[in-house]
DOPAGU-817932 format. One record per residue (C-alpha): x, y, z. Coordinates in Angstrom, 2 decimals, always signed. Example, Ala and Ser with C-alpha at 12.3 -4.5 7.8 and 13.67 -1.06 7.14 Angstrom:
REM DOPAGU-817932
+---------+---------+---------+
|    east |   north |      up |
+---------+---------+---------+
|  +12.30 |   -4.50 |   +7.80 |
|  +13.67 |   -1.06 |   +7.14 |
+---------+---------+---------+
//
This chain:
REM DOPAGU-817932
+---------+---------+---------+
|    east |   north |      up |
+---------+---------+---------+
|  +98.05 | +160.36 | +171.87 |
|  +95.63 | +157.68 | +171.79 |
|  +95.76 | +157.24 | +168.23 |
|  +99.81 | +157.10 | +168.06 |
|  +99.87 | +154.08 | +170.05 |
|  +96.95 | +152.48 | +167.84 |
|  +99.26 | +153.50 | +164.73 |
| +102.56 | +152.17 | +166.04 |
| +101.59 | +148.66 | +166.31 |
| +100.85 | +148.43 | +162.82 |
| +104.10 | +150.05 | +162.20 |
| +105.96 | +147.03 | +164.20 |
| +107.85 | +144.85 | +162.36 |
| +106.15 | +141.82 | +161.48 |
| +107.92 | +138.52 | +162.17 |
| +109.19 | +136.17 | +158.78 |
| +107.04 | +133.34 | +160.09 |
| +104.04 | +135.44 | +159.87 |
| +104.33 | +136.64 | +156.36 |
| +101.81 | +135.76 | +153.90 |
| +100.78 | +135.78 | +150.46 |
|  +98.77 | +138.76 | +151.82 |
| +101.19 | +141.00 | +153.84 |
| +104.59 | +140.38 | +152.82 |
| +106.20 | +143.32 | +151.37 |
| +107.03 | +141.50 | +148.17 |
| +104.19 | +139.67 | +147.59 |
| +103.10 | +141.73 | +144.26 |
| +106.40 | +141.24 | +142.20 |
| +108.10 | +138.54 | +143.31 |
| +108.46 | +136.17 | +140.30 |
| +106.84 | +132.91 | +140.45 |
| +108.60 | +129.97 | +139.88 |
| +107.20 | +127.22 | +138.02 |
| +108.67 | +124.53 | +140.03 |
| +107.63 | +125.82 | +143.29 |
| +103.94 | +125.61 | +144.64 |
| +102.30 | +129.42 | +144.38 |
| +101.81 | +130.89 | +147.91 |
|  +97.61 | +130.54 | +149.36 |
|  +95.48 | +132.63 | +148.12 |
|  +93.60 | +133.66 | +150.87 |
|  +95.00 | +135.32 | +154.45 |
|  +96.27 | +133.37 | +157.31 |
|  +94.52 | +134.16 | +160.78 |
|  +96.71 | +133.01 | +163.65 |
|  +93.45 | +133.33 | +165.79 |
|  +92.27 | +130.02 | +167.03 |
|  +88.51 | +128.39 | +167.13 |
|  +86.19 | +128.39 | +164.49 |
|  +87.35 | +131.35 | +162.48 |
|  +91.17 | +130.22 | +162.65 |
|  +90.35 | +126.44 | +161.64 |
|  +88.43 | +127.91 | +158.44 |
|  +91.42 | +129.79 | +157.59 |
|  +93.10 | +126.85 | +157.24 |
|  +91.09 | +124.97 | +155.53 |
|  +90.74 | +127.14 | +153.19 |
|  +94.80 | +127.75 | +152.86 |
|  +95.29 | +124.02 | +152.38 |
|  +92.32 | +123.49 | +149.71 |
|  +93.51 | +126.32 | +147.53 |
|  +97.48 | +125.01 | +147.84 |
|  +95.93 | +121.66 | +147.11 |
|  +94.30 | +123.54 | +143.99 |
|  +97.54 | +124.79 | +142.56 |
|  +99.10 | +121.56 | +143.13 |
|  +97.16 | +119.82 | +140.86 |
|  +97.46 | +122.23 | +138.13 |
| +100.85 | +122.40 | +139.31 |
| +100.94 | +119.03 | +138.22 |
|  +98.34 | +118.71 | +134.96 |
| +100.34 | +121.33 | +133.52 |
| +103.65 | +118.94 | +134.05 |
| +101.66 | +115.98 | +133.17 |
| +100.68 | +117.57 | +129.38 |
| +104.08 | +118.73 | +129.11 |
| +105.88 | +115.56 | +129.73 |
| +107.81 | +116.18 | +132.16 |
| +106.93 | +113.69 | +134.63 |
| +106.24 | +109.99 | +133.96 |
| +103.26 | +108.15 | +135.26 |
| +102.15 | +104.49 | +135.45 |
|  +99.72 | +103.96 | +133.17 |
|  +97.34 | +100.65 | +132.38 |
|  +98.55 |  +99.31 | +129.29 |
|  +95.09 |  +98.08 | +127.71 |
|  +93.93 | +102.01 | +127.51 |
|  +97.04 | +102.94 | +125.22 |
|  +96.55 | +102.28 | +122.13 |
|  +99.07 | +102.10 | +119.23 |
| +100.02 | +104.67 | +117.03 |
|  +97.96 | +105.84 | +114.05 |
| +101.30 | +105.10 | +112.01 |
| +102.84 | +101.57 | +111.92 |
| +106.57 | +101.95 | +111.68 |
| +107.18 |  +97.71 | +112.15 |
| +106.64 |  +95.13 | +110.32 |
| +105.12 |  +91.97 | +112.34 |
| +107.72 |  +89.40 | +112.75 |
| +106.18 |  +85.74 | +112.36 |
| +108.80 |  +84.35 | +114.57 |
| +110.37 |  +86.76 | +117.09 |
| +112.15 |  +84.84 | +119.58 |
| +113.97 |  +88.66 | +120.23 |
| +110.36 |  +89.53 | +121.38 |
| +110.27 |  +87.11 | +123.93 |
| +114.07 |  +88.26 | +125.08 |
| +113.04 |  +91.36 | +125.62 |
| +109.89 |  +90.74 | +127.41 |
| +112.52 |  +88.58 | +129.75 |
| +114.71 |  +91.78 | +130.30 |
| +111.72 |  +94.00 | +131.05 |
| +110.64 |  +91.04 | +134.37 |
| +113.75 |  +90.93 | +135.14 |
| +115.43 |  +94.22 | +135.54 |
| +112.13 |  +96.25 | +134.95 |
| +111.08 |  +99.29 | +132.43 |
| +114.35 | +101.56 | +132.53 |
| +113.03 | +104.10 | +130.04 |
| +109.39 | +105.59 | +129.90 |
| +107.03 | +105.26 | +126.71 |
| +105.60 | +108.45 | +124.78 |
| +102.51 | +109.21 | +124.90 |
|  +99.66 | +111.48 | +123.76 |
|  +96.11 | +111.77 | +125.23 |
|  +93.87 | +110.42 | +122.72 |
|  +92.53 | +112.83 | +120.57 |
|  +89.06 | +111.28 | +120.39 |
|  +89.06 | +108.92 | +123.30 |
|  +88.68 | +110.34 | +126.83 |
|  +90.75 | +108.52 | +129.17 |
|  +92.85 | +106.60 | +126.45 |
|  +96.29 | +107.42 | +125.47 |
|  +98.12 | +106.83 | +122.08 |
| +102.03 | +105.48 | +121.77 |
| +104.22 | +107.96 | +119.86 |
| +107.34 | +105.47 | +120.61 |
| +107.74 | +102.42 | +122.92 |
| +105.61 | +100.07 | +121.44 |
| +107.73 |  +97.00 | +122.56 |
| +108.08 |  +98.19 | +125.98 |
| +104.21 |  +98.40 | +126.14 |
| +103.80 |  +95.23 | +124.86 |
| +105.99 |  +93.83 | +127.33 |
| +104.40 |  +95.37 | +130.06 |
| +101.06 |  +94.18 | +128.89 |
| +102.37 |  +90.34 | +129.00 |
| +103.90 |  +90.48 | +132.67 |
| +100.63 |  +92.07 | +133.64 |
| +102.56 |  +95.22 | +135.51 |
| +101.71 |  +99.18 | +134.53 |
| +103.81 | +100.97 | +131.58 |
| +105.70 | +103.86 | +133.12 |
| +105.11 | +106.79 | +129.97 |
| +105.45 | +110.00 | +129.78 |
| +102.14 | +111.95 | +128.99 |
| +102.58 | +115.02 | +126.27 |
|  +99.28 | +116.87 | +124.08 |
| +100.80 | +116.34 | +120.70 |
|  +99.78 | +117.17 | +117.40 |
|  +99.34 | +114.40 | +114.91 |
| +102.64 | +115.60 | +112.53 |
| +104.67 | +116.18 | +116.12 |
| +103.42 | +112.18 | +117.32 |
| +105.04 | +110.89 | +114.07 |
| +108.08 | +113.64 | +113.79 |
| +108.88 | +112.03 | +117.63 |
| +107.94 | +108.55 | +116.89 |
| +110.28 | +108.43 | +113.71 |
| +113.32 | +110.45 | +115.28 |
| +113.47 | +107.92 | +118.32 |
| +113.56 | +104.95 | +115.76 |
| +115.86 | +106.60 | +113.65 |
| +118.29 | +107.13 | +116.82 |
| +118.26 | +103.48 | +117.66 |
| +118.66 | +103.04 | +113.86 |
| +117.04 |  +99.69 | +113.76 |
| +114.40 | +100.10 | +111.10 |
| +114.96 |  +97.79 | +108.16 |
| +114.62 |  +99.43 | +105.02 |
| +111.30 |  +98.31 | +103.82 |
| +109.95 |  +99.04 | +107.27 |
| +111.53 | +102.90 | +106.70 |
| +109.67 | +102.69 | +103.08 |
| +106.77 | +101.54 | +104.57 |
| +106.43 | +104.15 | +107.62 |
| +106.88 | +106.92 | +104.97 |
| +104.31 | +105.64 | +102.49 |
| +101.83 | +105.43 | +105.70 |
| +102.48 | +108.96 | +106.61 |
| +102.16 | +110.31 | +103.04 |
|  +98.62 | +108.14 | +103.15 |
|  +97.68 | +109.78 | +106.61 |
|  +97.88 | +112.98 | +104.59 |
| +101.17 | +114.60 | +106.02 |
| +103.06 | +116.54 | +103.63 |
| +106.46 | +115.56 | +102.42 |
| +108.66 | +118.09 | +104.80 |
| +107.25 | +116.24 | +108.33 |
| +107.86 | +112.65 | +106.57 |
| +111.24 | +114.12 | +106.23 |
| +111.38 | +115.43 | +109.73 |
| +110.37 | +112.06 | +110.66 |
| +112.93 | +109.93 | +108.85 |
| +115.90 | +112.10 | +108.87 |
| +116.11 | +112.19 | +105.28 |
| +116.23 | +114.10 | +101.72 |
| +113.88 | +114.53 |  +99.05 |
| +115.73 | +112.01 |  +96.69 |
| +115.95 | +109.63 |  +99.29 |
| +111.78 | +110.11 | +100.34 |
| +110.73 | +110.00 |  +96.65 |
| +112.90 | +106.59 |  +97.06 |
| +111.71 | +105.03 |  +99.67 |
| +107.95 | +105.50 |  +98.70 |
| +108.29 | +104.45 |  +95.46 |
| +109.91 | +101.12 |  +96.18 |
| +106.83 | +100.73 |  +98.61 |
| +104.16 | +101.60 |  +95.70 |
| +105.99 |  +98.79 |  +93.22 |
| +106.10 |  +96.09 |  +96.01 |
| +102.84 |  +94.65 |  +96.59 |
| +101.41 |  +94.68 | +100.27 |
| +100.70 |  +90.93 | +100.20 |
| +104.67 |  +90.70 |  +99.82 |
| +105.65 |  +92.86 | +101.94 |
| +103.88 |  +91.57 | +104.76 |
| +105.13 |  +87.65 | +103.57 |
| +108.37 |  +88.62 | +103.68 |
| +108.42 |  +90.81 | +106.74 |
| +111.57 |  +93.24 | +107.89 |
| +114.38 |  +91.85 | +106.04 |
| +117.11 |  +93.61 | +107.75 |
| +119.66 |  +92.23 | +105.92 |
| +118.36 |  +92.63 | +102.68 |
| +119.28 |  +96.44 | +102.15 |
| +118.09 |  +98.86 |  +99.79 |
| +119.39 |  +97.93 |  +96.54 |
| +117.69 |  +94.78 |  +96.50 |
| +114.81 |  +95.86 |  +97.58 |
| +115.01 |  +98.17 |  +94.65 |
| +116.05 |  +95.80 |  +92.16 |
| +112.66 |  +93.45 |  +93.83 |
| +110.89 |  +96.49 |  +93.03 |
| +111.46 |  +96.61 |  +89.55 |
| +111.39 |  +92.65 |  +88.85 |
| +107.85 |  +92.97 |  +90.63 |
| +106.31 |  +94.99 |  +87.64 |
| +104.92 |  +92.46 |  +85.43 |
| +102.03 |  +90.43 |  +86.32 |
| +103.24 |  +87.46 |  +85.39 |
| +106.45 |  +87.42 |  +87.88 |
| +103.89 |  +89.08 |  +90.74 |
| +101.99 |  +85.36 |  +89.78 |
| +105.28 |  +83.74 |  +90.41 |
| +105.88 |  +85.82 |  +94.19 |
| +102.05 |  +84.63 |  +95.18 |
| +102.96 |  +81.65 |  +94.31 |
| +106.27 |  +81.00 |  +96.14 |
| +104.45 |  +82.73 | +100.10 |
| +101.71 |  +80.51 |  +99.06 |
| +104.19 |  +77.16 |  +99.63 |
| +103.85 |  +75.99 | +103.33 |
| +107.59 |  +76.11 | +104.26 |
| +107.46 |  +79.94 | +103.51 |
| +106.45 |  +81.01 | +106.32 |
| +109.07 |  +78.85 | +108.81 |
| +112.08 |  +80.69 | +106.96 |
| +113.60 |  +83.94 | +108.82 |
| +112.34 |  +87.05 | +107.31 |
| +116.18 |  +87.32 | +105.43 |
| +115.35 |  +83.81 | +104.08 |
| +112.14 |  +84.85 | +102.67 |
| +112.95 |  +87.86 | +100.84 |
| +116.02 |  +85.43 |  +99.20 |
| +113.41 |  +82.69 |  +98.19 |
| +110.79 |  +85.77 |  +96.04 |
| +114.29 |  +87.47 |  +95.08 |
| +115.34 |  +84.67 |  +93.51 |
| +111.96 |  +83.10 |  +91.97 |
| +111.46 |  +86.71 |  +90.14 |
| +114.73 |  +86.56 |  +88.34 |
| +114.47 |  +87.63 |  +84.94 |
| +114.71 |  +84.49 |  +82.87 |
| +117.22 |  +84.85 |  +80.29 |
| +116.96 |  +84.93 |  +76.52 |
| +117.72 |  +81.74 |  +74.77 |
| +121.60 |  +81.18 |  +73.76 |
| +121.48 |  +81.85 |  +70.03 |
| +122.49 |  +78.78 |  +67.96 |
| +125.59 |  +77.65 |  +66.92 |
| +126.71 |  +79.33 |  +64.08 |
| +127.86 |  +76.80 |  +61.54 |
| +131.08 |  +76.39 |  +60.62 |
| +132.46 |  +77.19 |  +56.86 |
| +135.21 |  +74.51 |  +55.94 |
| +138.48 |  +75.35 |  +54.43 |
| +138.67 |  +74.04 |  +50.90 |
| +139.74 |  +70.47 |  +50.10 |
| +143.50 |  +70.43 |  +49.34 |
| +144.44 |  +67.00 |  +47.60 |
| +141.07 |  +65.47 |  +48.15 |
| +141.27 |  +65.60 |  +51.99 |
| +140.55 |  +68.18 |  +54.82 |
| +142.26 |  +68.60 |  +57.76 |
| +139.20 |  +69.06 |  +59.70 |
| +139.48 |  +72.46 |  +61.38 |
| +136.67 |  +75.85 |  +60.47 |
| +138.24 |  +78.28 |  +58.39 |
| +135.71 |  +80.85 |  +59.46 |
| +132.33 |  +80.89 |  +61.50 |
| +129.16 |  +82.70 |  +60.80 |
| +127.68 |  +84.53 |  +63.86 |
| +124.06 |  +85.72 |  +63.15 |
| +121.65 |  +87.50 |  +64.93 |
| +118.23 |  +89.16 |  +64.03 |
| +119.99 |  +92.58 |  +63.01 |
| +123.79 |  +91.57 |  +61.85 |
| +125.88 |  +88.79 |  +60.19 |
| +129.89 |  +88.25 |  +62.15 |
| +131.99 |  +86.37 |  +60.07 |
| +135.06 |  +84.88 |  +62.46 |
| +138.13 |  +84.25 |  +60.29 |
| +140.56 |  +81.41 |  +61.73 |
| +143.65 |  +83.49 |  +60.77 |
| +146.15 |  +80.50 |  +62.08 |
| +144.75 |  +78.79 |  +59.22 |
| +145.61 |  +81.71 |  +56.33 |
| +146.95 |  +84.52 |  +57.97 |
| +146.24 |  +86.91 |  +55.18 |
| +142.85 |  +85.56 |  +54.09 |
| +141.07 |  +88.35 |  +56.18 |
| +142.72 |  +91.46 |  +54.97 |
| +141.84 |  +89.83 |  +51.61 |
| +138.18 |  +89.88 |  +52.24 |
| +137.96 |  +92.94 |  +53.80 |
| +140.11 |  +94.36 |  +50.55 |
| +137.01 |  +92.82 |  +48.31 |
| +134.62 |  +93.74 |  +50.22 |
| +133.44 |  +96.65 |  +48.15 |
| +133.40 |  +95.02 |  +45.04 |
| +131.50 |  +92.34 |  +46.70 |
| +129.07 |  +94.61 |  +47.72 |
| +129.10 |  +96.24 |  +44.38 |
| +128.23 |  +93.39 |  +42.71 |
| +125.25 |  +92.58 |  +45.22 |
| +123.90 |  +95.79 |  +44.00 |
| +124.33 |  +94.86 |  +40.30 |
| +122.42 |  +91.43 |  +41.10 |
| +119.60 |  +93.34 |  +43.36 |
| +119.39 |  +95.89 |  +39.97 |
| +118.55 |  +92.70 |  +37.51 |
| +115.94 |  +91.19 |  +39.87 |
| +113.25 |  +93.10 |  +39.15 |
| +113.42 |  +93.01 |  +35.12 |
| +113.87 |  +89.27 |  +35.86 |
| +110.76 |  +88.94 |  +37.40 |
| +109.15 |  +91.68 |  +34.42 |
| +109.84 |  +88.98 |  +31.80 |
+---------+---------+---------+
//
C-alpha cells in the first residue's frame, strides 16, 4: 500500500506554471517557432538554496545563449537593422555613380538626413575579407551623410554573395530610376570587368541582351578620361551618347575632347553643359562645298546677250550634271537628250582615231 501512495503523487496533475522544457507533455513535438525564444535547456528546480539558485543560473545563461543566436541568425539574414559606425563600411566593389564635381543636391540631402534623420536603412554585407568591416550593397549617399553629421548609419546586415551584392545594389537603383545612362553603361562594363557573367549584369540592370551589348559598348568607345570630365549627364540620353561614341573613334577628334576638359572653365560647367561643349567640339567637320559650276552662255543673238546661263555644269569626282534653263528654250533639252547617242557615238569614233594618231 505503501508504494500506491509513492506512485500517486507522480500521477498528480502537475500545475501549467510548473511545466518545463523537461516535463511538459508536449515538449518533444511541439514546433518551434523562429520568432519565439526556444524553451531552457536544462530542468527547473523550485527547491531553494544553493542547488535552486544554480538552476537558475543555468536556465537564464542557456536562454541568454539562444537569444543571441536567436539574434545572429536575424542579423545575417537582414531582418533587423543595426547602427553601425560608418568609417568600417566600406563601399561597394562596383561603382554605379559617377562623382559629381559640383553637387549642391549632395549637400541637400545631407540637410534632410540632420534634419528629419535616416528613414530607410542601408544594405549591407559583412566583408568578405575584413573581420569587423561591412561592405554597402545600396545606400551609399545615406552613408555618406551619416558620416558628415558624425551620427551611426542604421543598415541592415545580410551574408551575400558577390553576384547577389550587385543583383541588389543595381535593382534598388533601377527602382529609383535615377541612373544616368552613362552611369548604367558604366556599372555594367564594371561588372563584366569584376568577372560576372552577362545573365547577373542583366539581373542587375533590368535589361536585355541587345540593350547590355549596348550599353557596354558605348562605355568601351568612350574614353575613361571623358567620362569622368564629363560626369553623369542626365540629360544627355542615350542616343547621344551613342552618336559621342562613334565621333570618339579617331584619334585625332579624341585630341580635340582632351583638349576641350583640358580648358579651365570646363570643369565650372554642370555635367549637361560639359557633355554639350565635347559633343559639339567632335562634330564631324564637313566636306568642302564643291565649286561653282560655271555657267555656259546662251549664244549671241544680234551681237548682244541678254545676260542670263543657258545651262550650268555640275561636276563632281565621279559624274558631270548639265542644268538646262528651259525658260530660256523650252525644247532645247529634249533636243540634247534626242542627240545624245550620236554624240556619244561620235566620242567613240574620235577615242578610235587617237591611238593611230599618236602611231604616226
Amino acid at each position: 500500500m505503501a508504494r500506491k501512495h509513492l506512485l500517486a503523487g507522480l500521477l498528480d496533475p502537475v500545475e501549467p506554471t510548473e511545466l518545463t522544457a523537461v516535463n511538459s507533455p508536449g515538449a518533444e513535438t511541439a514546433p518551434v517557432r523562429p520568432e519565439s525564444v526556444p524553451a531552457p535547456l536544462v530542468p527547473s528546480f523550485a527547491g531553494r538554496g544553493a542547488v535552486g539558485a544554480m538552476s537558475r543560473s543555468l536556465e537564464r545563461l542557456t536562454s541568454d545563449m539562444v537569444s543571441a543566436r536567436v539574434a545572429e541568425d536575424q542579423l545575417k539574414s537582414g531582418t533587423v537593422t543595426v547602427d553601425l559606425d560608418p568609417h568600417l563600411v566600406d563601399p561597394s566593389p562596383a561603382p554605379d555613380r559617377l562623382p559629381v564635381l559640383h553637387a549642391p543636391q549632395e549637400a541637400a540631402f545631407i540637410e534632410v538626413i540632420r534634419a528629419q534623420g535616416q528613414q530607410t536603412p542601408i544594405l549591407v554585407r559583412p566583408h568578405p575579407a575584413v573581420s569587423g568591416r561591412y561592405q554597402v550593397a545600396f545606400g551609399h549617399r545615406r552613408l555618406r551623410a551619416a558620416a558628415a553629421l558624425g551620427r551611426p548609419v542604421r543598415a541592415l546586415v545580410k551574408a551575400l554573395t558577390d553576384a547577389e551584392l550587385v543583383v541588389a545594389q543595381g535593382q534598388e537603383n533601377n527602382a529609383r530610376e535615377d541612373l544616368s545612362f552613362i552611369e548604367r553603361a558604366a556599372f555594367a562594363l564594371t561588372l563584366e570587368r569584376l568577372g560576372h557573367g552577362r545573365d547577373v549584369i542583366m539581373a542587375a540592370l533590368l535589361v536585355d541582351k541587345t540593350e547590355l551589348s549596348r550599353l557596354i559598348a558605348v562605355r568601351r568607345a568612350v574614353p575613361d578620361f571623358v567620362v569622368a570630365a564629363i560626369g553623369p549627364a542626365p540629360k544627355a540620353g542615350r542616343r547621344r551618347w551613342m552618336s559621342l561614341a562613334d565621333r570618339l573613334g579617331s584619334a585625332d577628334m579624341q585630341a580635340r575632347a582632351t583638349a576641350i576638359v583640358a580648358e579651365e572653365t570646363f570643369a565650372a560647367l554642370p555635367s549637361d553643359l560639359r557633355f554639350v561643349r565635347v559633343f559639339e567640339a567632335v562634330k564631324p567637320v564637313p566636306p568642302p562645298a564643291p565649286p561653282l559650276a560655271p555657267a555656259v552662255s546662251p549664244p549671241v543673238v544680234d551681237g548682244e546677250e541678254d545676260g542670263r546661263s543657258l545651262a550650268r555644269i555640275e561636276r563632281t569626282p565621279t559624274s558631270v550634271g548639265l542644268i538646262i534653263d528651259e525658260t530660256l528654250h523650252p525644247a532645247f533639252g529634249d533636243f540634247l537628250v534626242a542627240r545624245l547617242p550620236e554624240l556619244f557615238a561620235a566620242f567613240q569614233r574620235e577615242q578610235a582615231r587617237e591611238p593611230d594618231a599618236s602611231a604616226r
